[in-house]
DSSP file (Angstrom, degrees, kcal/mol; ACC not computed):
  #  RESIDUE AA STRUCTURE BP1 BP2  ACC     N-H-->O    O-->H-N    N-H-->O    O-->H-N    TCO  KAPPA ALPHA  PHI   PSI    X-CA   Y-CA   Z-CA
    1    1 A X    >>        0   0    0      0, 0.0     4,-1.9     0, 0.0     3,-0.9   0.000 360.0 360.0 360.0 -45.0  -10.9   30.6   17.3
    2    2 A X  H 3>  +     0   0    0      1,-0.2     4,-1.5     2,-0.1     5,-0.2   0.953 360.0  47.1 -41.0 -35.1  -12.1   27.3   19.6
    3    3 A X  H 3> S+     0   0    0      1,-0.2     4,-1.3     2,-0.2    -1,-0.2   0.818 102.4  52.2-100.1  -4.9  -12.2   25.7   17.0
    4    4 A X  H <> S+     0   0    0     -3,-0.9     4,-2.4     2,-0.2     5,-0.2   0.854 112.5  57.0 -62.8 -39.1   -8.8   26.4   15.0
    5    5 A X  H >X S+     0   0    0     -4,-1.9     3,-4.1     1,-0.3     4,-3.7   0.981 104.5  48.8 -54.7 -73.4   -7.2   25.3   18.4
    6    6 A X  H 3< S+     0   0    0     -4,-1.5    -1,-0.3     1,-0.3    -2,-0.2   0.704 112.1  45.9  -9.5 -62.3   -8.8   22.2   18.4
    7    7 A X  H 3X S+     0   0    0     -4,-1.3     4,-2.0     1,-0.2     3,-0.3   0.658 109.6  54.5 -68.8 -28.5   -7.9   21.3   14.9
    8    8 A X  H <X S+     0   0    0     -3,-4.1     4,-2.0    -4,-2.4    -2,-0.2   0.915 110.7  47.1 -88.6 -56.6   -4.5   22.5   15.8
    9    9 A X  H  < S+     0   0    0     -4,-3.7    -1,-0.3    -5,-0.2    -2,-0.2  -0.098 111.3  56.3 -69.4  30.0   -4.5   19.7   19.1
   10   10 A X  H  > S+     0   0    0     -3,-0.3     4,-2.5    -5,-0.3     5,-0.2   0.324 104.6  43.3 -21.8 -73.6   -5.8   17.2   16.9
   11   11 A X  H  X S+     0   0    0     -4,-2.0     4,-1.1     1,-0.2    -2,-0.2   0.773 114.1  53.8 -67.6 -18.3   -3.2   17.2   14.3
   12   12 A X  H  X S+     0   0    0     -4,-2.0     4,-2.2     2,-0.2     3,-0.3   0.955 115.4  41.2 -62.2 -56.3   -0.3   17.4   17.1
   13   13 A X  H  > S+     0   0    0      2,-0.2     4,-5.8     1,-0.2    -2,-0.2   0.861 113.5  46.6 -68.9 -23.6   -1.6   14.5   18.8
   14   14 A X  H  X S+     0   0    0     -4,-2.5     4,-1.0     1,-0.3    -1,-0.2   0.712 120.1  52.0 -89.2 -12.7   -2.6   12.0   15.6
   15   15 A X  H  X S+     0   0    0     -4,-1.1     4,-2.2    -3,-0.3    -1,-0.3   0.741 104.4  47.1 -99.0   2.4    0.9   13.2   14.7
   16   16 A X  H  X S+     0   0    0     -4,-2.2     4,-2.0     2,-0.2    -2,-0.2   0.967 110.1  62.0 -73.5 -55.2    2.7   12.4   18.0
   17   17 A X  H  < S+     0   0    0     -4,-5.8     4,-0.2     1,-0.2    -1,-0.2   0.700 106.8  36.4  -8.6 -73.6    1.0    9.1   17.6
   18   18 A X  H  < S+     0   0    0     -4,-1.0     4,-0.5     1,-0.2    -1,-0.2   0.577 120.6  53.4 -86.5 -35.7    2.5    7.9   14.2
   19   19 A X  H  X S+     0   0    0     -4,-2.2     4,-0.9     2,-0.1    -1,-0.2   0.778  99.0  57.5 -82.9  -2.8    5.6    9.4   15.3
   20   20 A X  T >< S+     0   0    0     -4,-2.0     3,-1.6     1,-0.2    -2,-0.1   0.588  90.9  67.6 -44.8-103.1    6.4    7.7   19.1
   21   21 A X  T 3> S+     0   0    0      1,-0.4     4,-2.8    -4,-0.2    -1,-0.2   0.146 108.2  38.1-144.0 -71.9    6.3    4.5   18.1
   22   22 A X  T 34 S+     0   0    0     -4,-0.5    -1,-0.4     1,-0.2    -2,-0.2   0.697 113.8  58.6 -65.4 -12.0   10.2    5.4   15.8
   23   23 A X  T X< S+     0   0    0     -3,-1.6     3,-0.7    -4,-0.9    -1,-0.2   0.873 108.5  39.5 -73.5 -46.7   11.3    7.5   18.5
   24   24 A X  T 34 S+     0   0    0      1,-0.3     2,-1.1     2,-0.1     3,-0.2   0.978 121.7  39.7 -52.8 -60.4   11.2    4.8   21.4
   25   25 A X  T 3< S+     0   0    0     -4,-2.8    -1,-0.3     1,-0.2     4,-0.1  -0.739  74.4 143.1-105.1 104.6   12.5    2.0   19.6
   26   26 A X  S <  S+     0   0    0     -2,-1.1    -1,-0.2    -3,-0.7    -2,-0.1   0.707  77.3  38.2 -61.1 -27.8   15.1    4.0   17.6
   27   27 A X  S    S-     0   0    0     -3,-0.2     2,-0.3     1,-0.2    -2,-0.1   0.922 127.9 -14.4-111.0 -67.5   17.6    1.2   17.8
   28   28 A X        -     0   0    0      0, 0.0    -1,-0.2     0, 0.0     3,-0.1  -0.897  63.4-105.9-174.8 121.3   15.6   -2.0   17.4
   29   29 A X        -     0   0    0     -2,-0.3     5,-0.1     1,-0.2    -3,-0.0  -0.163  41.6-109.2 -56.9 113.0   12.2   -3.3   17.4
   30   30 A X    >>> -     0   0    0      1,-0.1     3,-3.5    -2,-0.1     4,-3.3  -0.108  19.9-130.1 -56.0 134.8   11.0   -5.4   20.3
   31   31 A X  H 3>5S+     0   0    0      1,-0.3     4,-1.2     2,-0.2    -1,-0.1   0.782 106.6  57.2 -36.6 -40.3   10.5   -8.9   19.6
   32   32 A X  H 3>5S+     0   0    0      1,-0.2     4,-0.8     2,-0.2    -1,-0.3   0.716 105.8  47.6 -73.3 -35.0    7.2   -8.8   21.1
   33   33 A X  H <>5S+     0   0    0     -3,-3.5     4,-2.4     2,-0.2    -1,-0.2   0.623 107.3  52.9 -98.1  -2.3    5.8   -6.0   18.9
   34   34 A X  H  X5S+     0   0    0     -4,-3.3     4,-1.7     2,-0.2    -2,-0.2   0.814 109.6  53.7 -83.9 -29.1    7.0   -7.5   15.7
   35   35 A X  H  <<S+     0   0    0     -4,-1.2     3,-0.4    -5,-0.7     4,-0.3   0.982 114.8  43.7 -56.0 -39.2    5.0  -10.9   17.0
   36   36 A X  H >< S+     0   0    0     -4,-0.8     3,-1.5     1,-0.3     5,-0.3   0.944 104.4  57.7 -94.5 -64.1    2.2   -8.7   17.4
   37   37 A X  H 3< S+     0   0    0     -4,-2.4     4,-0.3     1,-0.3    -1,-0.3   0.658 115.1  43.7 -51.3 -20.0    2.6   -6.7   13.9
   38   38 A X  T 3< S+     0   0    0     -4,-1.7    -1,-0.3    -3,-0.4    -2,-0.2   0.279 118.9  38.6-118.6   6.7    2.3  -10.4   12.2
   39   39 A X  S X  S+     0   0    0     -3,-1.5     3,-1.1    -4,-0.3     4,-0.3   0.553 106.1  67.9 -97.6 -86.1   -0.7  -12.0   14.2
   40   40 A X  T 3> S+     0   0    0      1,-0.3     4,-3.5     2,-0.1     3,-0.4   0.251  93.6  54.0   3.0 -57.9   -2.9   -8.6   14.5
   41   41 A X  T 34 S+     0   0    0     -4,-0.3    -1,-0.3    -5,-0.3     4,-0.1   0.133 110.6  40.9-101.9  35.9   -3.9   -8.2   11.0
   42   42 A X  T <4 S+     0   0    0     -3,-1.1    -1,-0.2     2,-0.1    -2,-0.1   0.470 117.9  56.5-127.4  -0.7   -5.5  -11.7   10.2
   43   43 A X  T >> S+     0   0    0     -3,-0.4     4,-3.8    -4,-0.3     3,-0.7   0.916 106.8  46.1 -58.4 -55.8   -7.0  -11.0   14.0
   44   44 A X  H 3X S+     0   0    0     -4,-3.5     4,-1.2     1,-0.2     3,-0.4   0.935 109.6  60.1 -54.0 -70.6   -8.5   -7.8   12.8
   45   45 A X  H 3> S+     0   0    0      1,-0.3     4,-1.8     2,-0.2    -1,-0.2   0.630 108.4  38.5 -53.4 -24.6   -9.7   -9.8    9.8
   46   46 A X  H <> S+     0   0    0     -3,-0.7     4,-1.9     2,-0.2     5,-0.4   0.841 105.2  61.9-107.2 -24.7  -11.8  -12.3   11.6
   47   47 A X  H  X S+     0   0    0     -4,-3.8     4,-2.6    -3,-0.4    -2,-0.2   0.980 106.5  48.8 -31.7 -66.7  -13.1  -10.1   13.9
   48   48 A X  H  X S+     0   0    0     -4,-1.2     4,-1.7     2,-0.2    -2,-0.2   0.674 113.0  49.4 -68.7 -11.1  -14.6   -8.4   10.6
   49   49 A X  H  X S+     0   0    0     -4,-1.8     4,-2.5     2,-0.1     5,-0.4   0.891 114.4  40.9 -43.2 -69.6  -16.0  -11.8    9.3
   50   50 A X  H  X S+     0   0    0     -4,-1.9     4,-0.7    -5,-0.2    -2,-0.2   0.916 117.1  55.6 -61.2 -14.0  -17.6  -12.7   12.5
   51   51 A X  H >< S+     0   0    0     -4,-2.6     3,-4.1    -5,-0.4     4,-0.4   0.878 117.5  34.7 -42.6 -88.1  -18.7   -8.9   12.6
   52   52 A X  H 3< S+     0   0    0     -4,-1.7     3,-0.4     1,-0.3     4,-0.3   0.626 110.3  56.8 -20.3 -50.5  -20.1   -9.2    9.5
   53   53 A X  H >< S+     0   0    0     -4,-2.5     3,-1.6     1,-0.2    -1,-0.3   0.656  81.1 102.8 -65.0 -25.2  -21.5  -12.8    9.7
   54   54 A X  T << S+     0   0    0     -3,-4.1    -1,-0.2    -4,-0.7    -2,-0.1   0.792  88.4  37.1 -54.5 -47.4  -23.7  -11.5   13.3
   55   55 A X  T 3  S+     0   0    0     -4,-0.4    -1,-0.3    -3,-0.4    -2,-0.1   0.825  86.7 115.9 -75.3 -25.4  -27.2  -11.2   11.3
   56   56 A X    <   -     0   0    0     -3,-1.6     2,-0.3    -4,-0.3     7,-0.0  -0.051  45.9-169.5 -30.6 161.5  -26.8  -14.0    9.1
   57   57 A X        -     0   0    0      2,-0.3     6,-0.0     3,-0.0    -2,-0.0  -0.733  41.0 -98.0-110.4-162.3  -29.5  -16.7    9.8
   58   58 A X  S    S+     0   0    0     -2,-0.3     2,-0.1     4,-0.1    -2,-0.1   0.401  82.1 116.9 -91.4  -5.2  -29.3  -19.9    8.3
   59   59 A X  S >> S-     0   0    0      1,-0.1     3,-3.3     2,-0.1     4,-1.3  -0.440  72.1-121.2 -55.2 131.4  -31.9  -19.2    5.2
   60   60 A X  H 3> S+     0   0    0      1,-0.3     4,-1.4     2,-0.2     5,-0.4   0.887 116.4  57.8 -40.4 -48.8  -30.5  -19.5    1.8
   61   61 A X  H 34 S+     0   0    0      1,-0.2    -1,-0.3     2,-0.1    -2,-0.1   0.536 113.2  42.8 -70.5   2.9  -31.5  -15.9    1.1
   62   62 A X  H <> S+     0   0    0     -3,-3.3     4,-0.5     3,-0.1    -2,-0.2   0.870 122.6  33.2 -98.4 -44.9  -29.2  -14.9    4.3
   63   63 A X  H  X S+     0   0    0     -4,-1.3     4,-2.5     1,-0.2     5,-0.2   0.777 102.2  65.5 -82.2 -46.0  -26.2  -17.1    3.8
   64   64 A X  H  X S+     0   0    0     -4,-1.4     4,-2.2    -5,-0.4    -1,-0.2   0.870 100.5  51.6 -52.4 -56.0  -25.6  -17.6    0.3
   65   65 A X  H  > S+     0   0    0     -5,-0.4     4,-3.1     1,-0.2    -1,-0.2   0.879 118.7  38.1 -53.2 -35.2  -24.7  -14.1   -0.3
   66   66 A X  H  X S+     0   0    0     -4,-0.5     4,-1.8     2,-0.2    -2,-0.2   0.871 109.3  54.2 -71.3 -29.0  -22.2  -14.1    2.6
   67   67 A X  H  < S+     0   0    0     -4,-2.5     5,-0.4     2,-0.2     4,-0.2   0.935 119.7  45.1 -69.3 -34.2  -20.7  -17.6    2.3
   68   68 A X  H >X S+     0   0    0     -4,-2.2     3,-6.9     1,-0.2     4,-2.4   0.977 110.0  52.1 -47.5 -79.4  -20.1  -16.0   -1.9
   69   69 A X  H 3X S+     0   0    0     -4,-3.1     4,-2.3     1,-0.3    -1,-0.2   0.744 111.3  42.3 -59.6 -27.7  -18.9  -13.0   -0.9
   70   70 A X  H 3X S+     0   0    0     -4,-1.8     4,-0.7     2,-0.2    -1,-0.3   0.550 113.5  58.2 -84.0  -2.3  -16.0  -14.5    1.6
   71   71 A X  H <> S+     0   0    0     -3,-6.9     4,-2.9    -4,-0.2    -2,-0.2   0.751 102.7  51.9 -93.4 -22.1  -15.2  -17.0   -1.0
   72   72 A X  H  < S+     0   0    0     -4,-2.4     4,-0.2    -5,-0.4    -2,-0.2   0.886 113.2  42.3 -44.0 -54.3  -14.6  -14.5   -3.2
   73   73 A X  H  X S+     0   0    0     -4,-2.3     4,-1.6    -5,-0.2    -1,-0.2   0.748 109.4  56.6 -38.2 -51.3  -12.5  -13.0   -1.2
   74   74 A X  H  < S+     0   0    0     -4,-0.7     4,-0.5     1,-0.2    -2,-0.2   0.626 118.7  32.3 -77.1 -47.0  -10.8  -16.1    0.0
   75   75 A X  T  < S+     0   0    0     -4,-2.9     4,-0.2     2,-0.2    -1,-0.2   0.285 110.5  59.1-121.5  14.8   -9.8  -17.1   -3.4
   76   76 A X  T  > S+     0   0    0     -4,-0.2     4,-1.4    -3,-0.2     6,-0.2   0.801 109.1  48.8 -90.5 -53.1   -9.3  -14.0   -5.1
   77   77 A X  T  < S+     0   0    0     -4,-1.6    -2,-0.2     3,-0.2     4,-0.2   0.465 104.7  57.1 -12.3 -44.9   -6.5  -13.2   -2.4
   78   78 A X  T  4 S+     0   0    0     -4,-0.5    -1,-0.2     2,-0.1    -3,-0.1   0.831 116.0  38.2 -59.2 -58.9   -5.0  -16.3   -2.8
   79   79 A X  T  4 S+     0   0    0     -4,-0.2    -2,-0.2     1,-0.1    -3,-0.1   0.647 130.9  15.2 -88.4  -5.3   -4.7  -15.4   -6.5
   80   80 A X  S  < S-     0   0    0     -4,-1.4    -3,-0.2     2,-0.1    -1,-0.1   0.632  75.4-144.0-108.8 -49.2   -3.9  -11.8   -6.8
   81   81 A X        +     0   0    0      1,-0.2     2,-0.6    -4,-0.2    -4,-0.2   0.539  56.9 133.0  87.6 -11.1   -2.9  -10.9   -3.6
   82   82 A X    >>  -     0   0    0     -6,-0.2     4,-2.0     1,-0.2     3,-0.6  -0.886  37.8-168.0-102.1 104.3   -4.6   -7.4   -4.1
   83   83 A X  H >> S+     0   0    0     -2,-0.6     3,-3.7     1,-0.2     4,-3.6   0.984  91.8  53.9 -44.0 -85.3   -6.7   -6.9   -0.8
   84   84 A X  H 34 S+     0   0    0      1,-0.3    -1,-0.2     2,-0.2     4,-0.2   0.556 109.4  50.3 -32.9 -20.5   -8.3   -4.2   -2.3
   85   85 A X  H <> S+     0   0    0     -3,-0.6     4,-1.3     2,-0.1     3,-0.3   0.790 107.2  51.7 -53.0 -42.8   -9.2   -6.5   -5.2
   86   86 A X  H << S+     0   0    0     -3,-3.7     4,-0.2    -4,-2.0    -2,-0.2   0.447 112.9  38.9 -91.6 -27.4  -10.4   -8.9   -3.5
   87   87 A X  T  < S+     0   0    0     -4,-3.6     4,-0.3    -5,-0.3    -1,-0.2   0.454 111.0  59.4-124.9  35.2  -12.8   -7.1   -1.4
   88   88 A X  T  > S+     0   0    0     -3,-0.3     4,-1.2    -5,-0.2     3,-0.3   0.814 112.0  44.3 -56.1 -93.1  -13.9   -4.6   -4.4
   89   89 A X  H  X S+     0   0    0     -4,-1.3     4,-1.5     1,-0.2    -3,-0.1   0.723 118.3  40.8 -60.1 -37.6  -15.0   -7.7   -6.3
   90   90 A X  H  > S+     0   0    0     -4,-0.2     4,-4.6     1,-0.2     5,-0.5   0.975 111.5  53.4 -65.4 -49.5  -16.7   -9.5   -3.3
   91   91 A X  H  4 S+     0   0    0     -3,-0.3     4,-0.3    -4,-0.3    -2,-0.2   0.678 114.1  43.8 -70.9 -13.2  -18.3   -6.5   -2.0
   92   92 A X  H  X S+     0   0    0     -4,-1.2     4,-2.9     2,-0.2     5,-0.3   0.825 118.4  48.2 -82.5 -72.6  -20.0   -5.7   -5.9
   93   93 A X  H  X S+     0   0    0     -4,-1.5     4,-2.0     1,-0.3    -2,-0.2   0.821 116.4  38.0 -39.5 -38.2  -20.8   -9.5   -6.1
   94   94 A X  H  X S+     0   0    0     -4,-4.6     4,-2.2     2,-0.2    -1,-0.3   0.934 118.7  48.8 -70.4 -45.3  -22.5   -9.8   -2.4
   95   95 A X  H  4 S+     0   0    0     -5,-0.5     5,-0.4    -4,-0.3     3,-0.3   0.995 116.0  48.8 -88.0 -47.4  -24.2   -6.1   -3.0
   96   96 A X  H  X>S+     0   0    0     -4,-2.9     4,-1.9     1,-0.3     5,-0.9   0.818 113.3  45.0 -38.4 -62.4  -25.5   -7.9   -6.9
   97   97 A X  I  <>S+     0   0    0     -4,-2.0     5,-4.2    -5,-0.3     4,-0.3   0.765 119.9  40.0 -81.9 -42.2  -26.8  -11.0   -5.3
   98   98 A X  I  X5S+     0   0    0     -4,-2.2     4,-0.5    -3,-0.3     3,-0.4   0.868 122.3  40.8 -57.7 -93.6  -28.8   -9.0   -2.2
   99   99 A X  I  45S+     0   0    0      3,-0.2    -2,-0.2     1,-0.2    -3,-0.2   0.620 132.3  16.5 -15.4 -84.8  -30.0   -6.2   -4.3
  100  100 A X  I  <5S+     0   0    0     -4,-1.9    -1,-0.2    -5,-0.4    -3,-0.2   0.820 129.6  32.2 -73.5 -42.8  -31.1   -8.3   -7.8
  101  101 A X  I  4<       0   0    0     -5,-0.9    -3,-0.2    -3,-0.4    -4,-0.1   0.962 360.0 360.0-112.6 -55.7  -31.4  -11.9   -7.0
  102  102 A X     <<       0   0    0     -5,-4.2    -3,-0.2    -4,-0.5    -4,-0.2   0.587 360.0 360.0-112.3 360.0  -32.5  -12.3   -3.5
């Protein structure tokens, strides 16, 4: 029964979450959070480069695969537009190039 409850105060909260946000600004979005909604997600994006990047060292067998796989990204993005394309196709090329080649 603990554990129904739980499940039950879980889903309330992760939906109260996702619903505040349109109950506060019913009327009109603060300026402040729409600045924030168009910096954030290319913040979030270099965070996970420089995540990523932490172990590299500077040996060809460290680098190469990463500097590939974020050009891959970089210029697949550029041409599609399809995030999910773009890091699909990197993350098979990087995993080829560890795995098989170096």
């Amino acid at each position: 029964m603990h554990s129904y409850i739980l499940i039950v105060v879980m889903a309330f909260v992760t939906i109260a979450i996702r619903f505040l946000p349109f109950v506060i600004f019913k009327k009109k979005t603060p300026d402040f959070i729409v600045h924030l909604g168009k910096l954030l997600p290319g913040c979030a994006m270099a965070m996970l480069v420089v995540y990523c990047l932490r172990n590299t060292t500077l040996k060809l067998n460290s680098i190469l695969p990463s500097l590939v796989g974020i050009t891959i990204v970089y210029v697949t993005y550029k041409w599609k537009h399809n995030t999910g394309l773009s890091i699909l196709l990197a993350t098979v090329i990087y995993m080829i190039m560890v795995q098989r080649i170096f």
